[in-house]
PARO-438106 format. One line per field, with one value per residue: residue in one letter; x, y, z of N, C-alpha, C in turn. Coordinates in pm, whole numbers. Each point is the difference from the previous one (the first is absolute). Example, Ala and Ser with C-alpha at 12.3 -4.5 7.8 and 13.67 -1.06 7.14 Angstrom:
BEGIN
code = (A	S)
nc1 = (1319	-35)
nc2 = (-569	105)
nc3 = (780	-72)
cac1 = (-89	82)
cac2 = (119	119)
cac3 = (0	6)
cc1 = (90	-77)
cc2 = (120	109)
cc3 = (0	73)
***
This chain:
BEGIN
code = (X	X	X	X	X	X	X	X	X	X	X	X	X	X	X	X	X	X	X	X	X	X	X	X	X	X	X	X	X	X	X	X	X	X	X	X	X	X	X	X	X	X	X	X	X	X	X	X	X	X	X	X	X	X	X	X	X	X	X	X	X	X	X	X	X	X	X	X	X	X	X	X	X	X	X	X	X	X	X	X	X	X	X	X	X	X	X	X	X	X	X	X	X	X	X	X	X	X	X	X	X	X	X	X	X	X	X	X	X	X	X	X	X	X	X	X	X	X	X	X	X	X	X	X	X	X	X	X	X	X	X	X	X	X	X	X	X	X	X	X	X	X	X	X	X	X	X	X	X	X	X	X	X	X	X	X	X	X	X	X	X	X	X	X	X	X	X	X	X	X	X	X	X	X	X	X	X	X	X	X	X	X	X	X	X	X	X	X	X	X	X	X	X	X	X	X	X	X	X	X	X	X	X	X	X	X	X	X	X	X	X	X	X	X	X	X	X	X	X	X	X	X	X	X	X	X	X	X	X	X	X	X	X	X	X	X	X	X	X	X	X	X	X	X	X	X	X	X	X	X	X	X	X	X	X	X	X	X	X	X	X	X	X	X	X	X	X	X	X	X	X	X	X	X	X	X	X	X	X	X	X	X	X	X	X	X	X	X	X	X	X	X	X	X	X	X	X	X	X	X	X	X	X	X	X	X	X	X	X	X	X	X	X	X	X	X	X	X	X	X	X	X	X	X	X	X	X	X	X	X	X	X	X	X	X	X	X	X	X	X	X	X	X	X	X	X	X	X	X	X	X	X	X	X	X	X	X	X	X	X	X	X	X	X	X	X	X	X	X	X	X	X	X	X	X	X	X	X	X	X	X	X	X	X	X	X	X	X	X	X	X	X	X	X	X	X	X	X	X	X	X	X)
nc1 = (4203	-55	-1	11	118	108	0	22	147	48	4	48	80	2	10	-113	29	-21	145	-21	122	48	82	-45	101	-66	124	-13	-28	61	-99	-5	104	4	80	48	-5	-53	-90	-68	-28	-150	-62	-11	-104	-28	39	34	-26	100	59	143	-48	76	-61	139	33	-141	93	-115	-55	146	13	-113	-21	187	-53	-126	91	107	-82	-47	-34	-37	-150	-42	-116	16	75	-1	80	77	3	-73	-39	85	-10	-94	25	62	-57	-77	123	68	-82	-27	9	-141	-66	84	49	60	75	71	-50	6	24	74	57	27	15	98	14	-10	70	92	-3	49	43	68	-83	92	112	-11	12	96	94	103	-5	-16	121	-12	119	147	16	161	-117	45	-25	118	84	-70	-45	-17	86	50	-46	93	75	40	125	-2	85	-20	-151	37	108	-56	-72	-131	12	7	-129	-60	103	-7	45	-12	-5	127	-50	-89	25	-82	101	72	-69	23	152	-18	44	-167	61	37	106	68	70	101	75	81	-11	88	33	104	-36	-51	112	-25	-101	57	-59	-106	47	-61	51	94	-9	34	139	22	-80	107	145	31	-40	50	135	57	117	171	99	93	37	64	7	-48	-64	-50	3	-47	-33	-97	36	-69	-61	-55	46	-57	61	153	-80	45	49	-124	149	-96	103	100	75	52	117	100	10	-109	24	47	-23	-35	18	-89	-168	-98	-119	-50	-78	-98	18	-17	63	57	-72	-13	158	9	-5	110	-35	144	79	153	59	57	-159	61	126	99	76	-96	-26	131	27	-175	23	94	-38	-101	112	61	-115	-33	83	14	-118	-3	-168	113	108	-80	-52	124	51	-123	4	119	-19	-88	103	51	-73	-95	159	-4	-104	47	82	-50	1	27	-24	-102	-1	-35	-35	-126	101	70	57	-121	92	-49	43	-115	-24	29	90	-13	-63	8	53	-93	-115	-20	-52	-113	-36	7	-107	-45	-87	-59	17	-117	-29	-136	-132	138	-33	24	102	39	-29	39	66	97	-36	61	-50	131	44	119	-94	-104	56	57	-133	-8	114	8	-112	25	134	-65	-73	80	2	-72	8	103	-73	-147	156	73)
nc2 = (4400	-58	-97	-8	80	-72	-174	74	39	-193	-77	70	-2	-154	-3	2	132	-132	12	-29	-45	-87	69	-130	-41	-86	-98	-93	-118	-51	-38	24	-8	171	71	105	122	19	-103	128	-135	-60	-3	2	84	50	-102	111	41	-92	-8	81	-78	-48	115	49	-28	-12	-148	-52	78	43	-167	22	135	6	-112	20	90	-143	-60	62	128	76	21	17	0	47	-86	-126	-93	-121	172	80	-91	-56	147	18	-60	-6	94	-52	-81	112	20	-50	96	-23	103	42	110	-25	80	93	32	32	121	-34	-75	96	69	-122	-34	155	5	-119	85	122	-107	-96	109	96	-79	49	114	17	103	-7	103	-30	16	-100	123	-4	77	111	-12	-86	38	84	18	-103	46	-133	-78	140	20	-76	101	-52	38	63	-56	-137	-1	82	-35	-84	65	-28	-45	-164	-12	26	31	-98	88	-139	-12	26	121	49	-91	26	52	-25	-96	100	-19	-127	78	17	127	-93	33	49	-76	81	-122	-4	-142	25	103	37	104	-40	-93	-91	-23	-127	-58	23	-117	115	141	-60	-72	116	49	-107	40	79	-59	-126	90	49	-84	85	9	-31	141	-40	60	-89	101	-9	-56	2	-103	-108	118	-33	-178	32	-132	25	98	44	-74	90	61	-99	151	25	45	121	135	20	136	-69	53	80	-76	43	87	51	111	-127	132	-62	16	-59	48	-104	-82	0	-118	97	75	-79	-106	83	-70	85	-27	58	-112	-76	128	-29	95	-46	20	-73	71	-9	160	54	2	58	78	48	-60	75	120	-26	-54	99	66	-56	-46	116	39	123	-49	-108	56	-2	-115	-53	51	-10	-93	12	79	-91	-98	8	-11	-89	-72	60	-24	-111	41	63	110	50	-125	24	-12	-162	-19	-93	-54	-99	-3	37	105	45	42	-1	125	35	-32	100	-83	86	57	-143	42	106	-44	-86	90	144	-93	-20	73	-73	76	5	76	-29	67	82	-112	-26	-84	41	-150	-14	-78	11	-64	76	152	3	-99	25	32	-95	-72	-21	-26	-92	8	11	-77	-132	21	15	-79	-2	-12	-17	-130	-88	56	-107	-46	50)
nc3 = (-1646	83	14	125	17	-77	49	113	-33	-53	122	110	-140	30	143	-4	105	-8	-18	151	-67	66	39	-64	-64	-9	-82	66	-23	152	7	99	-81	28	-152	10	-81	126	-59	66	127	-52	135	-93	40	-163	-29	-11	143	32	-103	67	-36	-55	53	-28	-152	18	-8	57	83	44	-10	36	94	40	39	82	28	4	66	92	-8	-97	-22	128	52	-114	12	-11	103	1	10	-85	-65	-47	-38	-80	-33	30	-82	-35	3	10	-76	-165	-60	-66	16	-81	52	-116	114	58	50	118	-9	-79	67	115	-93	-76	140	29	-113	43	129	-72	-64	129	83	-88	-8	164	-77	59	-59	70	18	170	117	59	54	47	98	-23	-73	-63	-112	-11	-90	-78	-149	-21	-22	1	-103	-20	-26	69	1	40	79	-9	99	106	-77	-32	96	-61	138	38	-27	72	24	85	122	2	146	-20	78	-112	31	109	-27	30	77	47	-84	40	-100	-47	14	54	-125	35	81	25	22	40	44	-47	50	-126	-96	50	-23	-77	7	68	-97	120	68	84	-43	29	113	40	-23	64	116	-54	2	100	103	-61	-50	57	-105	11	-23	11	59	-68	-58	128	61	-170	-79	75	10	50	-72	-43	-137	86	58	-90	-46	36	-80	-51	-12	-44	-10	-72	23	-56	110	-102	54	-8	126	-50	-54	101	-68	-91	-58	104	-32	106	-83	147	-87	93	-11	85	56	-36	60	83	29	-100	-118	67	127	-12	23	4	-78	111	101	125	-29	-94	-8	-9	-70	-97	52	-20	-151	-1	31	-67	-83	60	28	-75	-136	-28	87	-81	-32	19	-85	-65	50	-26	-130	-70	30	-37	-92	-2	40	-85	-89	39	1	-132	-45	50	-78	-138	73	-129	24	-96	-111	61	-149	-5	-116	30	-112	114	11	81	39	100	-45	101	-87	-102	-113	-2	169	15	-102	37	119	-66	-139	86	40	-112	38	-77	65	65	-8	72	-35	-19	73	-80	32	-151	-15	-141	74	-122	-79	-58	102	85	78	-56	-107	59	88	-135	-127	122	22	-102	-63	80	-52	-96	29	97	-153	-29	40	-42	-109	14	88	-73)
cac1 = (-134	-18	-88	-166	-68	-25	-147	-139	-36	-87	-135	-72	-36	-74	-113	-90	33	-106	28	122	34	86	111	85	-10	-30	55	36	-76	6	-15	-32	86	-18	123	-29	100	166	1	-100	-110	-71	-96	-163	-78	-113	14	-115	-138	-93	-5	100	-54	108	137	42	60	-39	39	-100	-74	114	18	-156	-26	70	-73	-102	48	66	-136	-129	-25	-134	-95	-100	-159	-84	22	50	136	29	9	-160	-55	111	16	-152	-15	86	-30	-137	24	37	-101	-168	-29	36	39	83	-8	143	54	128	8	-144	-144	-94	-99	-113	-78	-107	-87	-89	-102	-88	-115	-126	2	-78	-155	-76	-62	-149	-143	-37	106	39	112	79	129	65	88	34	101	99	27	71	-34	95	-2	-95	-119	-104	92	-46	-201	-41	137	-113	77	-73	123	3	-119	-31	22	-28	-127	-45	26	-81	-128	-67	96	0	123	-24	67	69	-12	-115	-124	-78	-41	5	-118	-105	38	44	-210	-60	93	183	26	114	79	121	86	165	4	111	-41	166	43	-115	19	-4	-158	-85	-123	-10	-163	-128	23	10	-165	-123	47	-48	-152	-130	-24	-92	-149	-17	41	104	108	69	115	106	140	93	132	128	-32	-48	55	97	57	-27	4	-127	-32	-76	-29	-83	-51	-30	-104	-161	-69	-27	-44	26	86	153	86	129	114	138	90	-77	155	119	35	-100	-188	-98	-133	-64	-107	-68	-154	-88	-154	-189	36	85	-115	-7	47	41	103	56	-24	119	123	120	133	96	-39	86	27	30	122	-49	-40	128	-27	-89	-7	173	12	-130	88	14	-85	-103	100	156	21	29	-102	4	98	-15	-88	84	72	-104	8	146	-21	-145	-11	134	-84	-49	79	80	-104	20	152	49	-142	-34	-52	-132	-40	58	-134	6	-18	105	94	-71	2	20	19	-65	108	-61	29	23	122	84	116	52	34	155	120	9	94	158	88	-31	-152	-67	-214	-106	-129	-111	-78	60	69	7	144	-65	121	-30	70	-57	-100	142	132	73	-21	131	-29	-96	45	111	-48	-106	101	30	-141	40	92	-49	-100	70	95	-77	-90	121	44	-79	27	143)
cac2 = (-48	-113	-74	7	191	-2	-33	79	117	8	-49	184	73	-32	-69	36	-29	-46	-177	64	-120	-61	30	-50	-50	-126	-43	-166	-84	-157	-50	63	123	59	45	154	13	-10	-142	-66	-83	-8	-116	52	-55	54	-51	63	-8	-152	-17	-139	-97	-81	95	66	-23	-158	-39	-12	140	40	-81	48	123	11	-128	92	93	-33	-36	48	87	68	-29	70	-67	-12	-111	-105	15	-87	6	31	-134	-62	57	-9	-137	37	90	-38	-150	71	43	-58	49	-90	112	59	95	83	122	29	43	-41	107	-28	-101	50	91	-118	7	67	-42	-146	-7	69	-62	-69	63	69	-110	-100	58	83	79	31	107	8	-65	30	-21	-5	94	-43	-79	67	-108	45	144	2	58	-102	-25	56	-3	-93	12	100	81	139	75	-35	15	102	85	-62	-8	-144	-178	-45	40	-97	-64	-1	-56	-63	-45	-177	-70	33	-92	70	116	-86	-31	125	99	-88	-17	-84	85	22	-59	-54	47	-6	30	-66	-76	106	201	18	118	54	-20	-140	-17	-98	-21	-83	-125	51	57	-133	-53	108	-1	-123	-12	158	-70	-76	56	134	-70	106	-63	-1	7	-12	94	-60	60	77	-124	-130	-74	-8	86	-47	-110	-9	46	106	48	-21	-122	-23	94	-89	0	-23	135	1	71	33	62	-1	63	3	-140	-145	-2	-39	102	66	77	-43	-2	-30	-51	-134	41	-93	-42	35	110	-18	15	121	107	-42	51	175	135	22	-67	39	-40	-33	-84	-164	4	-143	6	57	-155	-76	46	-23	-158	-36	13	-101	-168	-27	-20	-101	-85	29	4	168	40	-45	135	181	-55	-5	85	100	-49	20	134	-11	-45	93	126	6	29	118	135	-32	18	146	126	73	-79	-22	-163	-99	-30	-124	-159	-28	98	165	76	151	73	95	91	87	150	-51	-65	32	-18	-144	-57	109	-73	-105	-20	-47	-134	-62	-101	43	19	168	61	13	49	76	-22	-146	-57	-135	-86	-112	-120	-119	-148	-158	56	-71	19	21	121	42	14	143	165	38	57	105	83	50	23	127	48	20	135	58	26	90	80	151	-4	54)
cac3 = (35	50	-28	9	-4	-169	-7	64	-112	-169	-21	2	-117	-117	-1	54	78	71	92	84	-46	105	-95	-37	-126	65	-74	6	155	40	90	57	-3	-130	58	-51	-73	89	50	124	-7	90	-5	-80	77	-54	-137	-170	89	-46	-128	-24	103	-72	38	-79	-59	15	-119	-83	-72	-95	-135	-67	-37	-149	-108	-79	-91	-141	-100	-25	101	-56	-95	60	31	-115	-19	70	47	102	157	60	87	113	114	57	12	144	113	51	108	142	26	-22	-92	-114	-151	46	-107	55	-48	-9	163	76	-53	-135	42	33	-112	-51	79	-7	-123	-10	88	-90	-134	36	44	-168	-40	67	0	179	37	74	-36	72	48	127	13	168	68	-20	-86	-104	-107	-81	-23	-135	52	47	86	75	73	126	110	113	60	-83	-58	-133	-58	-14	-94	-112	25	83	-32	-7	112	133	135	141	90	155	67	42	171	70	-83	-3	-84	-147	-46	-20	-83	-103	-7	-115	-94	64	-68	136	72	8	111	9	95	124	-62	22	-47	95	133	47	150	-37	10	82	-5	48	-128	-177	30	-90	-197	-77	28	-95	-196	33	1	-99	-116	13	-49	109	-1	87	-98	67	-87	63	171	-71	-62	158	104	169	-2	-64	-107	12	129	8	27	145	105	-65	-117	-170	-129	-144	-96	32	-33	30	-99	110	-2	-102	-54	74	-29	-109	23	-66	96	-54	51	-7	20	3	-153	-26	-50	-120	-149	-9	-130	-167	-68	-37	173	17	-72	14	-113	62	96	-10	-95	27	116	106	46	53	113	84	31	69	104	37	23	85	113	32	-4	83	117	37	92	80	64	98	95	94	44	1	158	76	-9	82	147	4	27	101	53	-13	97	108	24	-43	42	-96	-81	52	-44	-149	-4	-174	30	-84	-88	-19	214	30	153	28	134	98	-54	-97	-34	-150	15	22	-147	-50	90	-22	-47	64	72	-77	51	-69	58	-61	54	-5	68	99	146	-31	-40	-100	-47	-34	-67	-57	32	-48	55	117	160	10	-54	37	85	-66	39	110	45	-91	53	121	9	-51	132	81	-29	-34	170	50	-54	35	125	-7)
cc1 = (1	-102	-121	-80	-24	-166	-104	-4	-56	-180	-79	-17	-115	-119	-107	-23	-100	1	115	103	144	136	124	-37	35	54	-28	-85	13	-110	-75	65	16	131	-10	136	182	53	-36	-41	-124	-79	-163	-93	-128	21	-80	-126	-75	54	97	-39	85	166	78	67	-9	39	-83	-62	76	-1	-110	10	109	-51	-53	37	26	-183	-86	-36	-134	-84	-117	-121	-5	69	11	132	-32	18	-108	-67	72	15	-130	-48	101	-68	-167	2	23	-124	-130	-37	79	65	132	21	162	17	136	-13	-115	-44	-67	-87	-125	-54	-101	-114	-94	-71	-87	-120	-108	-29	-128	-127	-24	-88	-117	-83	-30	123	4	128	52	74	32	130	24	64	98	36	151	-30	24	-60	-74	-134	-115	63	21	-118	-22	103	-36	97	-49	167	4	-94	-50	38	-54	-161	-68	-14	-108	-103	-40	86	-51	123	-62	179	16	-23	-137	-120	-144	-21	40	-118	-142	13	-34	-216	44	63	106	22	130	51	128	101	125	26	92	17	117	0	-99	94	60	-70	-108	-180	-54	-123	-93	-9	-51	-190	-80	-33	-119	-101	-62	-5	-130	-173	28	3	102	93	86	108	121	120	126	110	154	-32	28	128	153	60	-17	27	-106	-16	-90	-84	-176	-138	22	-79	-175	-48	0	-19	-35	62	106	83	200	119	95	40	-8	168	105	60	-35	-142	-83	-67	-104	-177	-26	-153	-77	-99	-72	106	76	-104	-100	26	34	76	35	-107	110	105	148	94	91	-17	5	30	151	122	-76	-85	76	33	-60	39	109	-89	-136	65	88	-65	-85	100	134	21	-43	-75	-1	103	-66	-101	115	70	-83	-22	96	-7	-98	45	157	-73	-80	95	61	-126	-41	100	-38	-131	3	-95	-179	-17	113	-154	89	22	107	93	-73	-35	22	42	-50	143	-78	46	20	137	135	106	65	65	158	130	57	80	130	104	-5	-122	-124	-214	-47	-88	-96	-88	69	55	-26	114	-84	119	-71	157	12	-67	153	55	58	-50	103	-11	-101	103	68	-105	-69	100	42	-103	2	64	-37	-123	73	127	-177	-76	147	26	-106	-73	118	-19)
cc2 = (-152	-105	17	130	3	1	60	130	10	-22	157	48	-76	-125	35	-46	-30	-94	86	-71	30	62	-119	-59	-147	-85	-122	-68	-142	-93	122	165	88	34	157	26	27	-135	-18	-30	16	-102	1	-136	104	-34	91	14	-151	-22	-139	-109	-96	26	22	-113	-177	-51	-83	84	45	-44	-11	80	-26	-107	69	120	-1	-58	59	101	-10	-55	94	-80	-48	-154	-93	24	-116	-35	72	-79	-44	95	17	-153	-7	102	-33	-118	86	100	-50	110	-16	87	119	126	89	117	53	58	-50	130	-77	-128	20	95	-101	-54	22	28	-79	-17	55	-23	-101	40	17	-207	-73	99	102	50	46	104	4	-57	5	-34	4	130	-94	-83	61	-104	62	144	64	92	-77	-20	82	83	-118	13	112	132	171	69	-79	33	169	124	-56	-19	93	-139	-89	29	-124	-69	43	-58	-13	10	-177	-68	-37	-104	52	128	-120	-54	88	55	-88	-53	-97	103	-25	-128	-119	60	-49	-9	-72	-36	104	90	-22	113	92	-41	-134	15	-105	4	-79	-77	39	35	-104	-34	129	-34	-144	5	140	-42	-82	42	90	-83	102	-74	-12	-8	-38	42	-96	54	-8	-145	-128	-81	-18	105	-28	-63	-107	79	162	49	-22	-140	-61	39	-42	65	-62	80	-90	27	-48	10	-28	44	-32	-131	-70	18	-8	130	60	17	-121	-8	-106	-20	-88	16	-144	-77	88	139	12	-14	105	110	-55	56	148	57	52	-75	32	-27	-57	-120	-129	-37	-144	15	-4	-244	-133	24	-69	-173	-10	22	-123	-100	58	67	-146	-159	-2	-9	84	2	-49	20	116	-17	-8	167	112	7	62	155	88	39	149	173	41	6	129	101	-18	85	189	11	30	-68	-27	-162	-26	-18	-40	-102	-55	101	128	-9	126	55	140	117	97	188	-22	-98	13	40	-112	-63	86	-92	-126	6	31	-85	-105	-72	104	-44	134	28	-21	74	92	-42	-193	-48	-164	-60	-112	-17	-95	-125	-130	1	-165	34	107	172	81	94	121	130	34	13	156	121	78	108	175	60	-2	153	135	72	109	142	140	-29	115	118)
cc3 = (14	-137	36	-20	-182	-17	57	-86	-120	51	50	-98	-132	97	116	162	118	143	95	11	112	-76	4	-133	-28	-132	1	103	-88	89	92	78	-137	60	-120	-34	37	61	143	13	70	18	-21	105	-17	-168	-116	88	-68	-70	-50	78	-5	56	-143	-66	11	-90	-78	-103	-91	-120	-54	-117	-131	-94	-68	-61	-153	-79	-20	112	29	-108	-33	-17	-111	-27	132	70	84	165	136	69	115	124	78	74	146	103	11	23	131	51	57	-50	-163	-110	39	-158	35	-44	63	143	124	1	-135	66	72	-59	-86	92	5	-115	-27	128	-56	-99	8	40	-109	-65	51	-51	132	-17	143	49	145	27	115	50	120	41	-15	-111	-169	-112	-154	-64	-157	134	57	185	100	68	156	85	128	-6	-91	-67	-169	-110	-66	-128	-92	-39	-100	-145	-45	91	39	71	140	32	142	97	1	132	6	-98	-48	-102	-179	3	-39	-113	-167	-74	-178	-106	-11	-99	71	97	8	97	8	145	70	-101	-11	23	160	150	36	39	-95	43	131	-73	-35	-111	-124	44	-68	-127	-53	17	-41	-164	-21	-17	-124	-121	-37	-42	109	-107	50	-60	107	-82	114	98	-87	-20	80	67	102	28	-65	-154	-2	132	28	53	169	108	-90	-118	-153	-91	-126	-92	154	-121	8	-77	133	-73	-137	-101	28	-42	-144	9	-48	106	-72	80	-6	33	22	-187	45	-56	-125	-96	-37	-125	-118	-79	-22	103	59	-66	2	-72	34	79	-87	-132	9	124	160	64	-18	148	105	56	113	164	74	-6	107	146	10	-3	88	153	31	156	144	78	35	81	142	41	54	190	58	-8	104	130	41	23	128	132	36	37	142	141	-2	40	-82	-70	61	14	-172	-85	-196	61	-127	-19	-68	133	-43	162	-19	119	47	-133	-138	-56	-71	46	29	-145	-42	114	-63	-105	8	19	-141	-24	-140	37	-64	89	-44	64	110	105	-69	-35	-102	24	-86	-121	-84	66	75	132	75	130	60	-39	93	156	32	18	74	107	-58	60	153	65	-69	86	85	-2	-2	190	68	-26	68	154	10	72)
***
């Protein structure tokens, strides 16, 4: 028996089989290459779906995390720790939102969210119990969290959920503004849909969102868990399209690969809440914001943001090239280091080609090719898997021409 058949056999007998998991068994990463247990290489250009933002085996982050190992891990809420602030204090300079509340994933962030929107009505004296969410939307897998996930395949066994959700269309302004009343505790949305598609938010769209909060006093969520904290090229997707949330939502990148999430809330909403409305044994705890600090010194000090402003460009322009080129291909759609390629058929015999060739992407929404890359990636790398990519859509168009 193989290695990897060992492992698919221990994990069939003792772990809960939930995840359609790629049959390889993934050992080591440098930089922007993972290498698996036969020492094959690949070129990861879906980092942890976001996550390694740092790419693999950052030697910053590296000498952190073991620092922090040998001192101090853990405490939990109930005391002080030196590094909470510091990390809060970074992320509402990148914001403008002043208050920040940690926890260990972006479902938990947007689960706190949504607490804190209804936390906040219960406090004016006028509760407010609705939500308005988007089609296509995904905003993780807690029971809050997904109450606002549009897809019924996630939603539907688990029902029923939170009440009073509306799902407006992303195309359709007009119905968001109809949908969004003096009940509607918030609304929710993620400048670009990952899990829905890549399918960025248009103008028009964002103009609704601000002018129904606006007339209603409707909160404004922003779940930047997956677009935020320089993925696009920008501290937060959001802001490029004008809006002013109150809550946001962030996890993925904020670690570089340790779990950590966190809610950021407007003074009016934070003050809102008090002592034991929420709370997390773990959330920003001292490994998880050793961390946080590594990867925020280096997006905002380091350069990071202004690399993936460039490369974020070069990917940009390679893609649109390459759907240029393959009929198979509908459209390129995101922005920076989060693209997706839309295909005329489903995707999943492109993602099975790619890795063939050594190229690590996913599927989305069925006929969606994701790519998001570490933050750090090269010009030299980029080139590599949009060739790769290529080169697997091309085995793929070839194949169901035969």
């Amino acid at each position: 028996m193989s290695v990897a058949e060992d492992v698919q056999s221990l994990e069939s007998r003792y772990i809960l089989q939930l995840y359609r998991r790629t049959p390889i068994v993934l050992t080591e990463g440098r930089g922007v290459v993972l290498r698996d247990q036969d020492g094959r290489e690949y070129l990861d250009f879906i980092s942890g779906i976001g996550v390694t933002s740092l790419g693999h085996g950052h030697p910053a982050l590296v000498a952190a995390i073991a620092d922090q190992a040998q001192t101090l891990l853990h405490t939990s809420n109930l005391y002080f720790h030196p590094l909470q602030g510091q990390v809060a204090e970074r992320l509402a300079a990148l914001s403008g939102l002043p208050r920040t509340f940690f926890c260990n994933s972006g479902a938990e962030a947007v689960e706190a969210c949504v607490k804190f929107a209804r936390r906040y009505w219960f406090s004016q004296g006028t509760p407010r119990p609705g939500f308005v969410a988007l089609a296509h939307s995904f905003h993780g897998r807690t029971c809050g969290a997904v109450s606002l996930t549009w897809n019924e395949h996630y939603r539907q066994p688990f029902e029923p959920l939170l009440p009073g959700v509306t799902f407006v269309d992303p195309d359709d302004p007009d119905a968001l503004l109809a949908a969004v009343s003096e009940s509607t505790a918030a609304v929710i949305v993620e400048a670009i849909q990952g899990e829905g598609g890549v399918r960025p938010l248009s103008p028009a769209f964002a103009r609704a969102v601000g002018d129904a909060c606006r007339r209603t006093g409707a909160l404004l969520m922003a779940d930047e868990v997956q677009c935020g904290l320089g993925r696009t090229g920008h501290p937060f997707a959001y802001a490029t399209l004008g809006l002013e949330p109150d809550l946001v939502a962030v996890g993925k990148a904020l670690g570089g690969g340790v779990p950590v999430g966190a809610a950021l809330a407007s003074e009016a909403v934070g003050g809102a809440l008090t002592y034991g409305d929420h709370g997390s044994t773990y959330g920003g705890n001292l490994l998880a914001c050793r961390a946080a600090l590594v990867f925020l010194q280096e997006l905002v000090d380091g350069g990071l943001l202004a690399h993936v402003g460039r490369v974020g460009a070069r990917l940009t322009a390679a893609l649109d090239a390459l759907a240029a080129r393959r009929p198979s291909v509908v459209t390129r759609r995101g922005a920076g280091l989060m693209q997706g390629l839309e295909l005329r058929t489903d995707a999943a015999p492109v993602v099975e080609a790619a890795l063939r060739r050594g190229l690590l992407v996913n599927r989305t929404a069925q006929t969606v090719v994701r790519l998001l890359p570490p933050l750090t990636i090269a010009d030299a790398d980029i080139d590599r898997g949009v060739a790769l990519l290529e080169e697997a859509i091309a085995d793929v168009e070839k194949e169901r021409t035969a």
